[in-house]
C-alpha positions in Angstrom: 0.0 0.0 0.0 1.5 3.2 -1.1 2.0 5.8 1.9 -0.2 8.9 0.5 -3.1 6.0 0.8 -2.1 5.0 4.0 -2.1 8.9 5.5 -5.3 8.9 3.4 -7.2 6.0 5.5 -5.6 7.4 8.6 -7.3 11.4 8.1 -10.6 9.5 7.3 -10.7 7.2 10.6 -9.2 10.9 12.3 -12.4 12.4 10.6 -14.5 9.3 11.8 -13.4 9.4 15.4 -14.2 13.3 15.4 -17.7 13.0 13.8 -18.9 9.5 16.4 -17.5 12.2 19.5 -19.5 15.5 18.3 -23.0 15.8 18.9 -22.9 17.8 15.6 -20.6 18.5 12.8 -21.6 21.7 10.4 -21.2 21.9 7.1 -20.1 25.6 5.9 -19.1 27.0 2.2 -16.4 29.5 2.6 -15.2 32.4 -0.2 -12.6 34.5 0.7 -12.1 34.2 4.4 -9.6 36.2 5.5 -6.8 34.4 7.8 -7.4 36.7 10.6 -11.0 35.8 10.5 -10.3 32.0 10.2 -8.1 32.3 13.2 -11.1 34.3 15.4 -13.7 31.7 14.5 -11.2 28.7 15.8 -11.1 30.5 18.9 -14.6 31.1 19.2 -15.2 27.4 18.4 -12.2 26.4 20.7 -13.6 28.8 23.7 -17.0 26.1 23.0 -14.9 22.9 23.0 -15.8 22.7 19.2 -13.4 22.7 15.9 -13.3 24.4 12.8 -11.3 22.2 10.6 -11.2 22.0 6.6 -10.5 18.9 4.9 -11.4 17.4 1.4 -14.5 16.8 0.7 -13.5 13.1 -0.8 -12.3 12.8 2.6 -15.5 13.4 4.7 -17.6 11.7 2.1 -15.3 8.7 3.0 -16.0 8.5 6.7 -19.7 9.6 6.1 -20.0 6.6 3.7 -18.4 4.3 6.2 -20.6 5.8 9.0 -23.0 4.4 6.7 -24.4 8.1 6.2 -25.0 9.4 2.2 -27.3 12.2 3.2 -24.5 14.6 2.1 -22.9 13.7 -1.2 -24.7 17.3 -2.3 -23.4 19.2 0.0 -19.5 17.9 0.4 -18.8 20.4 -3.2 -16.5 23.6 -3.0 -14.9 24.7 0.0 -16.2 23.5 2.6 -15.3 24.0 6.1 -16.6 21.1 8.7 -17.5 22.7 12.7 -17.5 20.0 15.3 -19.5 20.5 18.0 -19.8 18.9 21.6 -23.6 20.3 21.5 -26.0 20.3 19.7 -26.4 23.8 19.0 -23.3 25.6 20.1 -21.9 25.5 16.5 -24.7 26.8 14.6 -25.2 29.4 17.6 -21.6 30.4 17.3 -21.4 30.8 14.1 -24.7 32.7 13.5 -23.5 35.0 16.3 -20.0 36.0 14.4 -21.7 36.7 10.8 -23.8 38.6 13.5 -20.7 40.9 14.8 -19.2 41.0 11.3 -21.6 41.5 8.5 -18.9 41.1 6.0 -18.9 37.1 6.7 -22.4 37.0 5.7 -21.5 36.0 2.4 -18.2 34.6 2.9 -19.4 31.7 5.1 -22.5 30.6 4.5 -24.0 27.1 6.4 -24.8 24.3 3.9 -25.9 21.5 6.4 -25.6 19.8 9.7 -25.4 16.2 11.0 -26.4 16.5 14.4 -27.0 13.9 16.8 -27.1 11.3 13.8 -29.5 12.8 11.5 -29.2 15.4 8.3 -30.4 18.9 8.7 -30.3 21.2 5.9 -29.6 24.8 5.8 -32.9 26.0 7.0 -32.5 23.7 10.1 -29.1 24.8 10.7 -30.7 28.7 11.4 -33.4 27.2 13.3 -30.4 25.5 15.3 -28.8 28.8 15.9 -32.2 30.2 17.2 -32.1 27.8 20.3 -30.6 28.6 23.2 -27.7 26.8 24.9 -28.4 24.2 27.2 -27.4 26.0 30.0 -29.4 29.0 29.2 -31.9 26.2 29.4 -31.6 24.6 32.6 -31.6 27.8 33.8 -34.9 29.3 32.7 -36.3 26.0 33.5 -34.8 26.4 37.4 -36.6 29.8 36.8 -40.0 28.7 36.1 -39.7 25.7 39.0 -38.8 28.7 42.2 -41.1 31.3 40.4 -44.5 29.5 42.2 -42.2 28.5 45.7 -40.7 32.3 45.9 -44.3 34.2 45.2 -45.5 31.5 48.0 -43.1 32.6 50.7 -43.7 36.2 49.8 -47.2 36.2 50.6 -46.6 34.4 54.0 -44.2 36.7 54.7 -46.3 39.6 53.9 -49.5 37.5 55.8 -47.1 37.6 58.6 -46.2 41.4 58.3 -49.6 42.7 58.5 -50.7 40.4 61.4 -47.6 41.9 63.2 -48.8 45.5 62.2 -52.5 45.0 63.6 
């Protein structure tokens, strides 16, 4: 076996082992990304436990395949950038939030699909990803809604309490 075939094989189980260990990997067509803005959306990503990695697209379509996934043979064409997320969300939010900051990336990166949490999601999906908040942003507004009822309980005791003291 010929050594570009073997470091071939080796970047597809590398892309295999990083797709069965993300909760989502995102799919984004770049043009024209500057390196300075590459390098702040690998820190962004990095700051979220995520990656923003490029590879070939024969590559990913490799480890898809052997995944047993073909969902995205139309969207692994161009340059395409792969974001993989611990999350389900945090990639989609991420990135939605820094073509937010920086209007120029609007249409130098622009989402194709996701693969989150072993299905497809197409474009649309992906913004409706971004939409949702984190899941601690979660947790906590559910937390919210369980002491709401317990803390407007104890307030009216406690005024009950104040106006019996006052009579």
């Amino acid at each position: 076996m010929s050594t570009n075939l073997q470091a071939k094989k080796a970047v597809v189980e590398e892309i295999k082992e990083k797709i069965r260990a993300s909760k989502s990997v995102l799919l984004v067509h770049y043009e024209k990304v500057t390196v300075a803005e590459v390098t702040d959306l690998r820190n962004r990503f990095r700051a979220a436990s995520g990656e923003y990695k490029v590879y070939k697209n024969t590559l990913v379509r490799k480890a898809f395949e052997e995944l047993g996934v073909n969902d995205f043979d139309n969207d692994l064409n161009g340059a395409t950038a792969f974001v993989f997320s611990p999350d389900e969300t945090s990639g989609c939010s991420i990135l939605a939030k820094a073509i937010k900051e920086a209007p120029a990336l609007e249409s130098k990166l622009v989402p194709k699909s996701a693969y989150v949490s072993g299905a497809y999601v197409d474009a649309e999906g992906v913004k409706k990803l971004a939409a949702i908040p984190s899941r601690e942003v979660l947790i906590a507004k559910m937390l919210g809604c369980l002491q709401a009822p317990i803390a407007n309980f104890a307030y009216v005791l406690s005024a009950i309490a104040k106006i019996k003291e006052s009579a």
